[in-house]
C-alpha positions as CSV (number, residue, x, y, z in Angstrom):
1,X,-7.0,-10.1,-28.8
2,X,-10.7,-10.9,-28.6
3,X,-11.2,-9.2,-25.3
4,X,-9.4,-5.8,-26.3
5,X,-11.4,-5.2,-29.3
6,X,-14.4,-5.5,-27.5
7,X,-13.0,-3.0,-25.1
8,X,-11.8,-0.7,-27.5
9,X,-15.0,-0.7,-29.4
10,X,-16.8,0.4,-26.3
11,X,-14.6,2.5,-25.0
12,X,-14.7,4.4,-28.7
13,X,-18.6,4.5,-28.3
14,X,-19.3,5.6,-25.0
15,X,-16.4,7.9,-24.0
16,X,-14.7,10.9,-25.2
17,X,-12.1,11.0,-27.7
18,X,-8.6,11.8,-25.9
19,X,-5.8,10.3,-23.9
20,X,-3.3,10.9,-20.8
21,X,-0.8,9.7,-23.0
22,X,1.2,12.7,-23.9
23,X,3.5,12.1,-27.0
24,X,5.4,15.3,-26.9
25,X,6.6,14.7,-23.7
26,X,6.8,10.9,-23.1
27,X,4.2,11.2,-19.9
28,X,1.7,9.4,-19.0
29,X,-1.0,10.8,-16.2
30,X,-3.2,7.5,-14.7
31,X,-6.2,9.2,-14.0
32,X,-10.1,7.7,-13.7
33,X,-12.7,8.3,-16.1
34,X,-15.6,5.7,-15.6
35,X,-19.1,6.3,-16.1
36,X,-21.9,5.0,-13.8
37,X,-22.9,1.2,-13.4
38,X,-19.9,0.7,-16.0
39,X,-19.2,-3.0,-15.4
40,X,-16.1,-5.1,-16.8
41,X,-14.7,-8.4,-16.0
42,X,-11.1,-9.6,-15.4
43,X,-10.3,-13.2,-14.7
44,X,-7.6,-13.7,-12.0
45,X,-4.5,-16.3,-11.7
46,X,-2.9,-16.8,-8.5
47,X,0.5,-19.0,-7.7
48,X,2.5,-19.6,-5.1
49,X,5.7,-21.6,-4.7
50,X,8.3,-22.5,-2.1
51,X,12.0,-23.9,-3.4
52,X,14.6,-24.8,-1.2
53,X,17.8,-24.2,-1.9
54,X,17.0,-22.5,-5.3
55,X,16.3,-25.9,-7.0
56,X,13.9,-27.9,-4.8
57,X,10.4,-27.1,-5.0
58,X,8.5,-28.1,-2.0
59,X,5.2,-26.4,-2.1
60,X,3.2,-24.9,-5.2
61,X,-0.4,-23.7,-5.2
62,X,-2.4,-22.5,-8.4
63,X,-5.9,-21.2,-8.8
64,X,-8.4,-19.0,-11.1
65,X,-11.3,-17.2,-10.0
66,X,-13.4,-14.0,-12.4
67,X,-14.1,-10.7,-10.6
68,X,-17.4,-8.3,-11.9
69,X,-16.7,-4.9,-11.8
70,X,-19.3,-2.4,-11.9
71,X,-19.1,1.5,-11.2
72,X,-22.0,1.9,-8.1
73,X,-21.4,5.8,-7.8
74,X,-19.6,8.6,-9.1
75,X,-19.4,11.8,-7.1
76,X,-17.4,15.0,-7.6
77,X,-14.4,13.6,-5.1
78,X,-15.0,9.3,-5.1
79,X,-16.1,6.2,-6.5
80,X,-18.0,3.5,-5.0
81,X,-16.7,0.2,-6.8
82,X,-18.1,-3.2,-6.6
83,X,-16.2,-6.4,-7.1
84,X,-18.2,-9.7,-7.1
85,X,-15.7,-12.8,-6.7
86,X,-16.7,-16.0,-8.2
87,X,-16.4,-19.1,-10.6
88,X,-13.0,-20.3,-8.3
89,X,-11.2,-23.4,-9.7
90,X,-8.4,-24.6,-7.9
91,X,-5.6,-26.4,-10.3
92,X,-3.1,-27.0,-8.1
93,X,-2.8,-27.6,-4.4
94,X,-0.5,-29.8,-2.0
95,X,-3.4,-30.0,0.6
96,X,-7.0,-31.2,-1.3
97,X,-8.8,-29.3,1.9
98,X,-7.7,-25.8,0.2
99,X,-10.4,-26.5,-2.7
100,X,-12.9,-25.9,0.3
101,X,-10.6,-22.8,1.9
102,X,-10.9,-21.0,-1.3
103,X,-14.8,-21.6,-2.0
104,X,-15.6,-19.2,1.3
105,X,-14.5,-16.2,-1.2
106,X,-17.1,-17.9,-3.8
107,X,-19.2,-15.1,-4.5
108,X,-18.1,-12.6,-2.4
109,X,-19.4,-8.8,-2.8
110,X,-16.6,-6.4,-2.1
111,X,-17.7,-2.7,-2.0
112,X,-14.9,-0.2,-1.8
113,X,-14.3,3.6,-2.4
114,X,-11.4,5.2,-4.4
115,X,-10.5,9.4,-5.4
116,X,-11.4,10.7,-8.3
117,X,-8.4,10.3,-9.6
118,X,-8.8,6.2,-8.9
119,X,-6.4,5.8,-5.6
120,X,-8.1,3.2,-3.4
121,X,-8.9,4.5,-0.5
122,X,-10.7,1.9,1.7
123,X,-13.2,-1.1,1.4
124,X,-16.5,0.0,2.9
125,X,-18.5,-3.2,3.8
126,X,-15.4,-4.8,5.6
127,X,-17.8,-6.0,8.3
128,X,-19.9,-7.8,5.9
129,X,-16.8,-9.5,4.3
130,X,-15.8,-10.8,8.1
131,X,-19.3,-12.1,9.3
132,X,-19.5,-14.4,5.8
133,X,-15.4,-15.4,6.1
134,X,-15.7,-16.0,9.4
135,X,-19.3,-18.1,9.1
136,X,-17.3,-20.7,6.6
137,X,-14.3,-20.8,8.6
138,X,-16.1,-22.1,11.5
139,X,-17.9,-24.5,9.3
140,X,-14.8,-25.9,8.4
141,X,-12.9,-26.4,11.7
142,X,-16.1,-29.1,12.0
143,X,-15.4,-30.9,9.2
144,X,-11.6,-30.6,9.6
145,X,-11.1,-30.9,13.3
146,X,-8.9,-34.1,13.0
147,X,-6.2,-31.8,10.8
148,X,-4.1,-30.6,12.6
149,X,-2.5,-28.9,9.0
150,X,-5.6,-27.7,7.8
151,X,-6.7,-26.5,11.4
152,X,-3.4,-24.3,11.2
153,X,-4.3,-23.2,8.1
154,X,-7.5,-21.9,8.5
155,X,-6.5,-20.1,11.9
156,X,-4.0,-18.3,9.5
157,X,-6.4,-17.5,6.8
158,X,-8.8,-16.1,9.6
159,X,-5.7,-14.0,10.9
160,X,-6.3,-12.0,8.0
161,X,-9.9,-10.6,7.9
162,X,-9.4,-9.4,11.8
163,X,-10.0,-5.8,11.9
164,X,-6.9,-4.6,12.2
165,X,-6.4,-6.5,8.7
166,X,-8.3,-4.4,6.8
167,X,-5.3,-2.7,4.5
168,X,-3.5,-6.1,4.7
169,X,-5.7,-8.5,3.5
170,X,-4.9,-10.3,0.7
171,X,-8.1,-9.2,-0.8
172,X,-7.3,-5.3,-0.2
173,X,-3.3,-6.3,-1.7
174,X,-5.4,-7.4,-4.8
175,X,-7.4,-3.7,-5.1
176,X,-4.0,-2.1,-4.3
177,X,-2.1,-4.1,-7.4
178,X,-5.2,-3.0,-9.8
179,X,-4.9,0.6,-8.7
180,X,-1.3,1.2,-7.9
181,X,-0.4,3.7,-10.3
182,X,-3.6,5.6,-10.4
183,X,-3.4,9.3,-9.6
184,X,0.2,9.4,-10.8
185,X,2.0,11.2,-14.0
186,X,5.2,9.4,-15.3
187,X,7.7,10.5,-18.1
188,X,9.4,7.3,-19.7
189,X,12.2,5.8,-18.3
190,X,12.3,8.3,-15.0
191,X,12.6,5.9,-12.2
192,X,10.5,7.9,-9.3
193,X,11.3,6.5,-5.7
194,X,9.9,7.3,-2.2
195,X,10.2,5.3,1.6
196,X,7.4,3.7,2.7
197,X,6.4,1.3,5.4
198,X,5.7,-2.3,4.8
199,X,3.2,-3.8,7.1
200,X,5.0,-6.6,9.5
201,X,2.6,-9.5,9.2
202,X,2.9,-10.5,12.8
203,X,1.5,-7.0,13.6
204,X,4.1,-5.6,15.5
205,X,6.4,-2.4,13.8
206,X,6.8,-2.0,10.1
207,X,9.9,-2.1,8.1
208,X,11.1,0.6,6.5
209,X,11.1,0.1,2.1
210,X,11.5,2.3,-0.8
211,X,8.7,1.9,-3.7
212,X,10.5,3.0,-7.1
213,X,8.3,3.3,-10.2
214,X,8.7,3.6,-14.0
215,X,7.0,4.2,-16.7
216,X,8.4,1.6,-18.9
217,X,6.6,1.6,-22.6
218,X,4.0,4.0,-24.5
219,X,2.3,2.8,-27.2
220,X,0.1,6.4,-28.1
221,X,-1.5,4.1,-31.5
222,X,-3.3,2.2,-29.4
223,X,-3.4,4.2,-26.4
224,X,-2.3,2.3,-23.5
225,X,0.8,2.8,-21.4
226,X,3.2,0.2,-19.5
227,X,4.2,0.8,-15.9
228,X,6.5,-1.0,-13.9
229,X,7.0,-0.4,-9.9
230,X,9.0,-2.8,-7.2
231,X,9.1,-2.6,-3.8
232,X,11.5,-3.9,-1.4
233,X,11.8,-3.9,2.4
234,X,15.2,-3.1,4.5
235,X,16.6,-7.0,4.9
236,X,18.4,-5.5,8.2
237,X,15.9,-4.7,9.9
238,X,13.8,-7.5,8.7
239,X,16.6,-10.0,9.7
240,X,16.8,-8.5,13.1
241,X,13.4,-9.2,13.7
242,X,13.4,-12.9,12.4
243,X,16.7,-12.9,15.1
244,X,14.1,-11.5,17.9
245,X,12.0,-14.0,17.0
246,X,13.8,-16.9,17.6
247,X,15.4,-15.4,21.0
248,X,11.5,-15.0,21.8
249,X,10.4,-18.6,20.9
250,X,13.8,-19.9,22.7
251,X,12.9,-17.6,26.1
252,X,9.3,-18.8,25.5
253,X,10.7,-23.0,25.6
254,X,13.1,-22.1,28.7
255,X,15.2,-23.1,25.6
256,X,19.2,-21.8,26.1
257,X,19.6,-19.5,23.1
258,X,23.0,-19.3,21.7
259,X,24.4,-15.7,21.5
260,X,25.8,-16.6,18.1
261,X,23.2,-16.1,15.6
262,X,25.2,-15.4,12.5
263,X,24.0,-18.4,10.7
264,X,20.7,-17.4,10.3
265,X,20.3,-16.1,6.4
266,X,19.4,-12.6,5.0
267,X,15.7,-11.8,5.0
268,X,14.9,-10.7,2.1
269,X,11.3,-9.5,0.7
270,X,10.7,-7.8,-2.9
271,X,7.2,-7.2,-4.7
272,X,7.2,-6.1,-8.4
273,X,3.8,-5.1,-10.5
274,X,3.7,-4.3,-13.8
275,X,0.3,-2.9,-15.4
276,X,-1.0,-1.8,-18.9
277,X,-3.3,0.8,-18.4
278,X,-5.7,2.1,-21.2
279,X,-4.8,5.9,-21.7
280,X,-8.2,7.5,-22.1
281,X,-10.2,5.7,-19.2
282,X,-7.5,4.9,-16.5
283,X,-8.9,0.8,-16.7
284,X,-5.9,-1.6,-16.3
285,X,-5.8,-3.9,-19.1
286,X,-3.7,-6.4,-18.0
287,X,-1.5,-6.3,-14.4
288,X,0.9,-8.8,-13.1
289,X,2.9,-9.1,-9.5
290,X,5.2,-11.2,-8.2
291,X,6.1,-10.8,-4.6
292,X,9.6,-12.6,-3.3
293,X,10.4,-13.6,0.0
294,X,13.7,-15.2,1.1
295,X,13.4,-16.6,4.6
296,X,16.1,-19.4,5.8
297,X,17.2,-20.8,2.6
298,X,13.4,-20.9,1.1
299,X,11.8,-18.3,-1.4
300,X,8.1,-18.1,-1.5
301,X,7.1,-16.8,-4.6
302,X,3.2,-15.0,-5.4
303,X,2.5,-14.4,-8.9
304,X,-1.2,-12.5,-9.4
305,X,-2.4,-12.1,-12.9
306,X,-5.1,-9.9,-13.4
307,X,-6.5,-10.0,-17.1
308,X,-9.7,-8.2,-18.8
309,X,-11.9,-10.4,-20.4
């Protein structure tokens, strides 16, 4: 409560007095208005978990880290936005050398543009992220070069700041969570829905989705709106390409593949985000998303908390 009063107090003394929320209409328009060198804080909660067989968890990761925010330039079409990552404190973690994985990101800088509206639209020192990601990476294939686990972990985590990484990064998924219904107008309980294409993580052709979203609460006396989105990806074609794969990696062993591949499972991958958004300035409040995916008989499950502080 603490944390939204504060907000609310500044927000009454610095911007003007109206709202997107429209009352005699039930919309909402997600629009930005932030001022210059405007700086908030949000702390962040990540988790992931793996369960086997729906009751058997065999994997589960948790960590906290705060993120700056500061407005570095307004223009009449953009912002330029700053995030500085830091304070990261891991709670939970099957391997111990993840502690060290996750300090690389310890005071990152993260410069990125969005419209005026608040859409992100790309991060602009990508380079500069790479060089210092890269830098600890190599520093820890020293110290962990009798792993082979955490070896094949941080070749992984490097797999993700190559260049052609840039929108797919988990740092760019976390921009795209805080600004995914920015530039938007929603009417209550109208489910909008579109295709898109979900990036393939082994870089080869995306899978066709659909992204539905909903405004799902307005509360106009305290002027902040709830909106809900999910996203899920077409399990056919994904489980097609999990089939490929294994006819590859058989072809690759001079391994005789069986034709017969009907007892491999669905694929199946879902992300859902919900946000409260603070009607007059377009600054989330409070976000959460939880991204499911079902691959032979396990379900990884990510859950990102993003909270102002």
């Amino acid at each position: 409560m603490k944390k939204t009063v504060v907000f609310l107090f500044f927000v009454l003394f610095t911007y003007p007095l109206f709202s997107q929320i429209s009352k005699s209409d039930s919309t909402v328009r997600v629009t930005a208005y932030w001022i210059l060198h405007e700086k908030h804080t949000y702390t962040v909660t990540e988790e992931n978990n793996k369960i086997k067989n729906d009751i058997d968890t065999i994997d589960n990761e948790k960590y906290t880290y705060k993120i700056d925010v500061e407005i570095l330039d307004t223009v009449a079409n953009s912002y330029t936005i700053q995030w500085i990552l830091h304070d990261f404190k891991l709670i939970n973690a099957s391997n111990a050398g993840m502690k060290d994985l996750y300090q690389l990101l310890e005071n990152s800088r993260i410069v990125f543009s969005t419209t005026r509206k608040g859409q992100f639209k790309e991060i602009l020192n990508w380079n500069e992220l790479q060089q210092k990601y890269k830098t600890g990476i190599d520093l820890l294939r020293s110290k962990y070069a009798s792993s082979p686990e955490m070896t094949a972990l941080l070749n992984e985590s490097e797999n993700q700041y190559h260049a052609n990484e840039k929108t797919e990064s988990s740092i760019a998924k976390l921009i795209n969570q805080f600004y995914a219904f920015h530039g938007g107008k929603y009417k209550l309980g109208k489910e909008l829905s579109k295709p898109v294409k979900l990036p393939n993580r082994f870089g080869e052709k995306p899978f066709d989705g659909v992204l539905t979203v909903q405004l799902d609460d307005i509360d106009a006396a305290n002027n902040y709106s709830i909106i809900r989105s999910w996203q899920t990806a077409n399990a056919g074609q994904m489980t097609d390409f999990k089939k490929q794969q294994q006819r590859n990696s058989a072809d690759d062993k001079n391994i005789e593949q069986r034709q017969d591949q009907s007892n491999i499972y669905p694929v199946e991958y879902e992300t859902r985000i919900a946000s409260q958004i603070h009607g007059a300035t377009g600054w989330v409040i409070y976000s959460t998303q939880t991204t499911e995916i079902s691959v032979d008989n396990t379900l990884e499950i990510e859950d990102t908390i993003i909270e102002l502080q």
